[in-house]
N, C-alpha and C positions, 0 to 999 in steps of 0.2 A: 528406539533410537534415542541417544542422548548426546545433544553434545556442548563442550563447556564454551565460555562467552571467550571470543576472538574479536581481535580488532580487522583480519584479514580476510579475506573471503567475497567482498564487497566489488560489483560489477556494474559497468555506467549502463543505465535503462532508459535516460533521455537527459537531454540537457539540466545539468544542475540536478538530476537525479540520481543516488546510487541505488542499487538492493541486493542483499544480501537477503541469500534463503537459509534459514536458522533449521529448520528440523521440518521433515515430512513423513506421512507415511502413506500407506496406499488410497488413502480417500482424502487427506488434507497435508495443505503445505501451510508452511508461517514463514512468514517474509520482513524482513526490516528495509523502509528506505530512509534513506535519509534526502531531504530536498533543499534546495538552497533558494530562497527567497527574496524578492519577487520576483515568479512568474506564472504565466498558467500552463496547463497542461493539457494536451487533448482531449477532448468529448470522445468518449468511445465507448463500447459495450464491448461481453465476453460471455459466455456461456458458464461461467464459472459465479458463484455464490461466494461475496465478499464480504468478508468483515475484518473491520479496525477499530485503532486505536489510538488515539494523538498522547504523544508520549511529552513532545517537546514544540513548542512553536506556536502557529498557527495559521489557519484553511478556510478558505469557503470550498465548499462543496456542494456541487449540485448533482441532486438523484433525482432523477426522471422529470427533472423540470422545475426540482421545490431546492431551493438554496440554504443551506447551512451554517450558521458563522461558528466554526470548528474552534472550539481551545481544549488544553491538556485535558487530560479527562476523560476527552468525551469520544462515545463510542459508534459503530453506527454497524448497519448492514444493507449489503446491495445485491437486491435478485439477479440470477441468472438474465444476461440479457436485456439488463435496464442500461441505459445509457448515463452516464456519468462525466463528469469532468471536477478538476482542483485547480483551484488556485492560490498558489502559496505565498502567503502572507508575508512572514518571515519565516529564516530555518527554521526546519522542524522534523521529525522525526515519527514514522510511524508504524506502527506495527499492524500487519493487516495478514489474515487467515482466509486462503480460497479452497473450494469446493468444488468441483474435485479438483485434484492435484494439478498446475499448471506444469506442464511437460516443459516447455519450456524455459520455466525457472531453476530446474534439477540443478544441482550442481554437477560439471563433469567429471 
């Protein structure tokens, strides 16, 4: 799968939240959101194996209890089933890769 960069595509996932799923294939999805700043976002866990990337902005982020203070750059990964939550600083933009593929991210 290949596909070229689009401004369109982009789907609300929670308040002040967009994402956009960029390319997947049978074992991984990549997803862009983009978030609008300040606010936080729910504590929650997923069976799914995440990993990101702060493209633009900035997060705290807490995994399984340990807090993060997120800038550009920086990267991180979240097992299956850890609980998590964001809080966003200001906009910011992130690109993040699950394990396996969220079904419900597909595009229709």
């Amino acid at each position: 799968m290949f596909e070229k960069y689009s401004t369109m595509g982009y789907v609300h996932a929670a308040a002040g939240v967009e994402r956009k799923t960029l390319v997947y294939g049978t074992r991984t999805l990549m997803t862009e959101f983009r978030m609008q700043g300040p606010r936080t976002l729910s504590a929650h866990a997923h069976p799914h194996e995440q990993i990101g990337y702060l493209m633009t902005g900035r997060l705290y982020m807490s995994i399984g209890g340990e807090v993060y203070d997120v800038q550009p750059g920086d990267s991180w990964c979240i097992p299956g089933d850890v609980e998590h939550q964001v809080e966003v600083v200001e906009d910011s933009v992130v690109i993040e890769v699950f394990s396996p593929v969220r079904e419900e991210y597909l595009p229709e």
